[in-house]
C-alpha positions as CSV (number, residue, x, y, z in Angstrom):
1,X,107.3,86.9,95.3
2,X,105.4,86.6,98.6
3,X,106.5,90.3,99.5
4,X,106.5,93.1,97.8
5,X,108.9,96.2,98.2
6,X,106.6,99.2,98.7
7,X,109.6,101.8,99.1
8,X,113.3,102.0,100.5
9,X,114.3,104.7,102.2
10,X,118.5,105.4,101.3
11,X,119.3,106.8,104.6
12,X,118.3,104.3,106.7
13,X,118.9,101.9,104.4
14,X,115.4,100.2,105.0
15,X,113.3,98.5,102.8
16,X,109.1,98.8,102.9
17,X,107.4,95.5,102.4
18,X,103.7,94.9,101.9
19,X,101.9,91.5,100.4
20,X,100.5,91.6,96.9
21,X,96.9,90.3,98.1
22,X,95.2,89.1,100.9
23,X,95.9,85.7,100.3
24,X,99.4,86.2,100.2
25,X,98.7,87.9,103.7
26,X,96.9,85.5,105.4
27,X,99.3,82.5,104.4
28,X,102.2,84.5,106.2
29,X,99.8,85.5,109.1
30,X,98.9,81.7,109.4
31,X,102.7,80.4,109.4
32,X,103.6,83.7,112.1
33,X,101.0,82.8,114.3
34,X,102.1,79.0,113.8
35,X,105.8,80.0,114.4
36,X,104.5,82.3,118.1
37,X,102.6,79.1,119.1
38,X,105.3,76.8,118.9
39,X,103.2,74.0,117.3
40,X,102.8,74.1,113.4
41,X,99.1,73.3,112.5
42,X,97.6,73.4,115.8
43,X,95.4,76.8,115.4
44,X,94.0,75.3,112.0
45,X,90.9,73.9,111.2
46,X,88.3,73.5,113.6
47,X,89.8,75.7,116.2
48,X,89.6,78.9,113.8
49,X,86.5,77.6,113.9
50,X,86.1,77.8,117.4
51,X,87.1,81.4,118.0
52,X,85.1,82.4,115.1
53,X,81.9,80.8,116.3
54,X,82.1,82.2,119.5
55,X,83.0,85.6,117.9
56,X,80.1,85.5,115.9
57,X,77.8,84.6,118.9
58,X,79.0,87.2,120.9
59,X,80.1,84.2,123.2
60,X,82.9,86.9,125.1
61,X,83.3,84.4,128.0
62,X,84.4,81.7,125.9
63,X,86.1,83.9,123.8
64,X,88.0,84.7,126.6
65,X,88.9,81.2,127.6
66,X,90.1,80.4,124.3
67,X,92.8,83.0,124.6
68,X,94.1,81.8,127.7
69,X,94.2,78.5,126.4
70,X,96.3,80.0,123.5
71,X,98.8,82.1,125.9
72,X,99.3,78.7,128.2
73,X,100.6,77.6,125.1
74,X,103.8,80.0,125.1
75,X,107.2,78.8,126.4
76,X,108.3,80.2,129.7
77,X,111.7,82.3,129.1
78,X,113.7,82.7,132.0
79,X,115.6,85.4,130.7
80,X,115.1,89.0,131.8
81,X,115.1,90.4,127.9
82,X,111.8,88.3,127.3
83,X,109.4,89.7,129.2
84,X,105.9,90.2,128.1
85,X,104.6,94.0,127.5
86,X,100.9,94.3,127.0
87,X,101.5,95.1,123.4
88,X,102.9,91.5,123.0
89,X,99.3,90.4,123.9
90,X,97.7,92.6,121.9
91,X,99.5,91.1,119.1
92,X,98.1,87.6,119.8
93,X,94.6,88.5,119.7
94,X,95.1,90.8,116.1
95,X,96.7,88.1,114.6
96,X,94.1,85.4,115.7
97,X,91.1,87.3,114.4
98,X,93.6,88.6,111.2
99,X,93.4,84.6,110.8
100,X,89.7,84.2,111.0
101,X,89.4,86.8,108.5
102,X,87.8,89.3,110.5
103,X,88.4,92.9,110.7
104,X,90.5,94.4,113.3
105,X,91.8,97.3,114.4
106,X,94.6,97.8,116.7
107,X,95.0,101.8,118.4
108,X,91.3,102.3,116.7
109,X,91.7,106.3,117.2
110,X,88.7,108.2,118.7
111,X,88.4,112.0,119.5
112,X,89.7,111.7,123.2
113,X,91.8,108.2,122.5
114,X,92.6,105.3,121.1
115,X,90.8,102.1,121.8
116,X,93.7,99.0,122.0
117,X,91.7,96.9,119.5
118,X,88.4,97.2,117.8
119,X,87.0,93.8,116.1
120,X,83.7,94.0,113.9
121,X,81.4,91.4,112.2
122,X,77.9,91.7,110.4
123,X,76.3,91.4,114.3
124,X,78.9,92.7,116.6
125,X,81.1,95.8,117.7
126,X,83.7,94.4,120.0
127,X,85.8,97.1,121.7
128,X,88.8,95.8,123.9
129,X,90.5,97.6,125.7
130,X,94.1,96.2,127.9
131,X,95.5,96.7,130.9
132,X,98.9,95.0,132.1
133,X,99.2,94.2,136.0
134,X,96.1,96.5,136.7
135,X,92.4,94.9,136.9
136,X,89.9,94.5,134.2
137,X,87.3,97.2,135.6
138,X,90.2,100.4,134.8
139,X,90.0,99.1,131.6
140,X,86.1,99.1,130.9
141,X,86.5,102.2,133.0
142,X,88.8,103.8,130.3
143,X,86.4,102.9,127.4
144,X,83.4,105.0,129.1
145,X,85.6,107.8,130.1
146,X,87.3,108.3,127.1
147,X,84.1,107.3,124.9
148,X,85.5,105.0,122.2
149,X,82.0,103.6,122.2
150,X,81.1,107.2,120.6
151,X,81.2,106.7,117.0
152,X,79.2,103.1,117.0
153,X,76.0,105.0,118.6
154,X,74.4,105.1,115.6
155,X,75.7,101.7,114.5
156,X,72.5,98.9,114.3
157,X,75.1,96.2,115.6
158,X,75.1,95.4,119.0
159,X,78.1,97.3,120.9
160,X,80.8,94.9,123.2
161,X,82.9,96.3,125.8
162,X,85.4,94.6,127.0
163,X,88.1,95.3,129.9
164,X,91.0,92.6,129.4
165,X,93.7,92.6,132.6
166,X,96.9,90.8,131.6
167,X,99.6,89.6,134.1
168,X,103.0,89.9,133.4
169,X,103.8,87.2,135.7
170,X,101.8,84.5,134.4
171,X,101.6,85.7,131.0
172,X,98.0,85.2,130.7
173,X,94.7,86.7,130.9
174,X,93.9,87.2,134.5
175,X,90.8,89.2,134.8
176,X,88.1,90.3,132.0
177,X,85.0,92.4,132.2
178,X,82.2,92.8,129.5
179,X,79.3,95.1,129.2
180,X,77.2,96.5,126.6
């Protein structure tokens, strides 16, 4: 089996479900993110490639740009019971770097918050941090105030901030700030 039943609990009458490895886990991540994007076997090859090299550059600009590429991609739903929530874009950008094999953290918990996402490579501490329908700055502004950068100050890897401002009307990345 591809899943594994970790527990069931009788009263709900709900099963727990984890992946016996990692590989196991990033084949279903690969065919999820494939399913969301509506066009099997486009985010393969050199495009991982793509986001990962600009990952590991520290390239956040065309980081950025990749991702709105990506959420251009989605169908428009005219129905009222699909709209976007900024956890819906959140979920994007996990699975993407999940892909890449990176390591990510979504609602990365601090002592005064939680960051949205928190991605990490052998040069690199990215902190992101969401907003929906607001501006990019209130979200760089909430990283400093709430000092999720805290616990990396004694980290040798360079530290990434960055404010991401969705829009719930065109479904896309609309506004983005970045400091160190």
């Amino acid at each position: 089996g591809y899943l594994t039943i970790k527990s069931y609990d009788r009263k709900t009458r709900t099963y727990i479900l984890g992946f016996p490895n990692n590989e196991i886990k990033l084949s279903f991540l690969q065919g999820l993110i494939n399913e969301f994007y509506r066009e099997p076997g486009s985010l393969t090859g050199f495009i991982y490639a793509d986001f990962l090299r600009d990952f590991r550059k520290g390239d956040v600009e065309s980081l950025i740009e990749r991702f709105q590429a990506l959420y251009s991609t989605i169908p428009y739903a005219n129905d009222d019971n699909d709209k976007w929530v900024e956890r819906d874009f959140q979920n994007v950008i996990f699975l993407v770097f999940t892909i890449c094999g990176q390591f990510v953290v979504s609602e990365y918990h601090s002592s005064k918050g939680r960051a949205d996402t928190v991605v990490v490579n052998e040069k690199y501490v990215y902190l992101f941090e969401f907003k929906m329908d607001q501006d990019a700055q209130t979200a760089l502004d909430q990283i400093n105030e709430k000092d999720y950068a805290g616990r990396f100050k004694m980290d040798s890897r360079k530290l990434i901030k960055v404010g991401v401002n969705f829009s719930s009307k065109e479904k896309n990345i609309v506004d983005w700030k970045v400091a160190e």
